[in-house]
N, C-alpha and C positions, 0 to 999 in steps of 0.2 A: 242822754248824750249819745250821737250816734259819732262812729269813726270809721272814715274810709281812705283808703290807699289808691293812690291815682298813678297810671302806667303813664309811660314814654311818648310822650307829646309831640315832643321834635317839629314844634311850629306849627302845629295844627291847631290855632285857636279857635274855629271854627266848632274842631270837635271837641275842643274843650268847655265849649259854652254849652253843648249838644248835652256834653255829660253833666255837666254842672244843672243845668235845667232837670235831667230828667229824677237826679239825687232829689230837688228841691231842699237845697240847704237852710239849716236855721241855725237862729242864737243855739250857741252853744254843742254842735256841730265843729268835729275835729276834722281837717283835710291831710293826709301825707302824701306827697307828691315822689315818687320814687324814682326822678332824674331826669334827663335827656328834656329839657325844654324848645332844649334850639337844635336847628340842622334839619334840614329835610325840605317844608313845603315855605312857602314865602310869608310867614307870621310870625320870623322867633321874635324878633324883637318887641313886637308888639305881644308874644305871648308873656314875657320877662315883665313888663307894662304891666300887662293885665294880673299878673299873680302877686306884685309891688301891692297894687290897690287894692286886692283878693285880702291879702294879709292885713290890710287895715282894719275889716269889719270882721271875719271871721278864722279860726284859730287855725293855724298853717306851717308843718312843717315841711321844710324842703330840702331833701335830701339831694347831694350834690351827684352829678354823672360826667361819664368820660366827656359827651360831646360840653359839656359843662366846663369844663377843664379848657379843653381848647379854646370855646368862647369866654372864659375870663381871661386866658392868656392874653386875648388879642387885644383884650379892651383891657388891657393894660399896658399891654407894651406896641401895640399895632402890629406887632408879625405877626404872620399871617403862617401856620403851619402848612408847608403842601398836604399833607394826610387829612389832616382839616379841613381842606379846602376843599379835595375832592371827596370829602362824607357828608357834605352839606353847609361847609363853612360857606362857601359862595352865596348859596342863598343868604344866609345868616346877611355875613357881611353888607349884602343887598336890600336887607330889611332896615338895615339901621340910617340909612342915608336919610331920611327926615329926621331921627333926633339929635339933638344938641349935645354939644361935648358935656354939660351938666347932667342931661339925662343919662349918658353915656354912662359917666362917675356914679351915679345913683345905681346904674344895672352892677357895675364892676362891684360895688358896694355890696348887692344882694349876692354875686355868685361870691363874696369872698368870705360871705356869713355863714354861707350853708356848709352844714355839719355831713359828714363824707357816713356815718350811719344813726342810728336811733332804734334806743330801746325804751318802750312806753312802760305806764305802770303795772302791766301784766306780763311784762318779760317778753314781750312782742317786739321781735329785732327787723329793722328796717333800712335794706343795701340798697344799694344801685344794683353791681353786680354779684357778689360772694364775696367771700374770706377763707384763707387755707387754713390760721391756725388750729389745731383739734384743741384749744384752750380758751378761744372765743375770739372773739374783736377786738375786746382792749390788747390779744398779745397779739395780734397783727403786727409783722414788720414793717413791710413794703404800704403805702397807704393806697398806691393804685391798684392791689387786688382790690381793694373795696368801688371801683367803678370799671377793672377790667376783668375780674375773673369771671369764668363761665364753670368752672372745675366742681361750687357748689352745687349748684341747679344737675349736672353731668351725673353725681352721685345719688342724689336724689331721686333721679329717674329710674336709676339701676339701682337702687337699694330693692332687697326682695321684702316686700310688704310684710312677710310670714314671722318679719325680724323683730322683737321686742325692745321696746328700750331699754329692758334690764339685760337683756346679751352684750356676750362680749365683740359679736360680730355688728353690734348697732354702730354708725359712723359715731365719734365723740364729737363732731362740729353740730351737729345736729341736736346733741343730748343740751344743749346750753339752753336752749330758747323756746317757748313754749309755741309757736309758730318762727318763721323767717318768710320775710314780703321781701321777692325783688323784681328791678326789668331787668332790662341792658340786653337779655336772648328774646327775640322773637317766640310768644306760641305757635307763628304761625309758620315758623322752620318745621314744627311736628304736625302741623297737617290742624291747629287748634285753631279757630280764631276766636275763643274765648282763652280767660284766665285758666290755666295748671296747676293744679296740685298732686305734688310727689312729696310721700313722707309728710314732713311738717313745713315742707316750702311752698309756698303759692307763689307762682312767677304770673304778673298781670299786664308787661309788653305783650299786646296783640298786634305787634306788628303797624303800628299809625304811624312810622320813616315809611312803610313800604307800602303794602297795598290793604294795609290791614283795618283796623278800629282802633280807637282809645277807647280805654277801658278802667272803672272804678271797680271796689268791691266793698260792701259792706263788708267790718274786720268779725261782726259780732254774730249778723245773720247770713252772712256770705253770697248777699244777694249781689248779683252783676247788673252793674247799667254803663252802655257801651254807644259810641256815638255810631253814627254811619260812616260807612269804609272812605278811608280820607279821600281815592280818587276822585268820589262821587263828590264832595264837597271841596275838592281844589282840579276841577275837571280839565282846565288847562296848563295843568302841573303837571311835571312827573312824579316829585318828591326824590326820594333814593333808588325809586327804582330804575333797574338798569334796562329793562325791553322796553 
């Protein structure tokens, strides 16, 4: 059984078929989807679609993300956040004009299933964005650090590798979990456009809202399979970018 972790899609379903092909999924084959499906290039809704019927034949958890939050709000209540609106909501919004108010229900349904983290049977913890408490995730306060915080990933980077995990200088949000998978920060803020790993976190957003790839990893071999950079595949898009 192979298990991979799937980054920040943000309406690229394009690259998300790209990825999907090149994994060559089978029975028994786990997917973790680690947030952000909607916002950005002109397929969320039809990416929301495509992961509904994904989940029917093969095993798929979907962890939920900020721009996640905003599109269930909307498809619940029709307002429309201005912050939303201008991070990608508009496309969103824009994608969904061919489906039905049942289909509509059926999407409100899957974002209001999905579980905001996930810890598999190897103690493999699975965010959108982080978590601050130094005692884990179940003592989390606030539940929107787990799709707004960037503070984990921030430490990570700046932990000095020389550090053991029996020191008393090791982070303790760290000591919980035998890896930590998240998006929500771009790789490609640090100059990557492949997946990162600092310490025990692998961050696998490569930037596909902006001008980046979407990006899988195998959890077990760490192999990367990454579509082409979304421009190139929504060529009369901007997506989020701003130039």
């Amino acid at each position: 059984m192979r298990i991979f972790a799937i980054g920040d899609i943000h309406g690229g379903l394009k690259a998300l078929i790209q990825v999907l092909n090149k994994i060559e999924i089978k029975d028994g084959d786990t997917l973790i989807f680690m947030g952000d499906y909607v916002d950005g290039w002109s397929e969320s809704a039809q990416v929301i679609q495509f992961l509904i019927e994904l989940s029917q034949k093969i095993n798929s958890v979907f962890i939920k993300g900020n721009h996640d939050v905003w599109c269930e709000n909307w498809l619940r209540s029709d307002d429309v956040d201005p912050i939303w609106y201008m991070h990608g909501g508009k496309e969103t919004i824009e994608s969904y004009a061919p489906f039905s108010e049942d289909e509509k229900k059926k999407h409100l349904a899957f974002f209001e299933n999905m579980p905001l983290y996930y810890i598999d049977d190897k103690n493999r913890l699975f965010v959108h964005a982080g978590f601050t408490s130094m005692h884990g995730v179940e003592k989390e306060v606030y539940k929107e650090t787990f799709y707004f915080d960037r503070t984990l990933w921030e430490m990570a980077l700046t932990k000095d590798s020389n550090i053991s995990e029996d020191s008393l200088m090791y982070p303790n949000r760290l000591k919980h979990y035998k890896e930590i998978y998240i998006g929500h920060t771009p790789t490609t803020n640090f100059k990557s456009d492949t997946p990162m790993h600092a310490g025990n976190v692998w961050n696998i957003d490569t930037g596909a809202a902006f001008k980046g790839k979407l990006s899988a990893i195998d959890l077990d071999s760490k192999a990367i399979f990454q579509s082409d950079n979304l421009p190139a595949l929504y060529p009369n898009e901007k997506g989020r970018n701003k130039d």
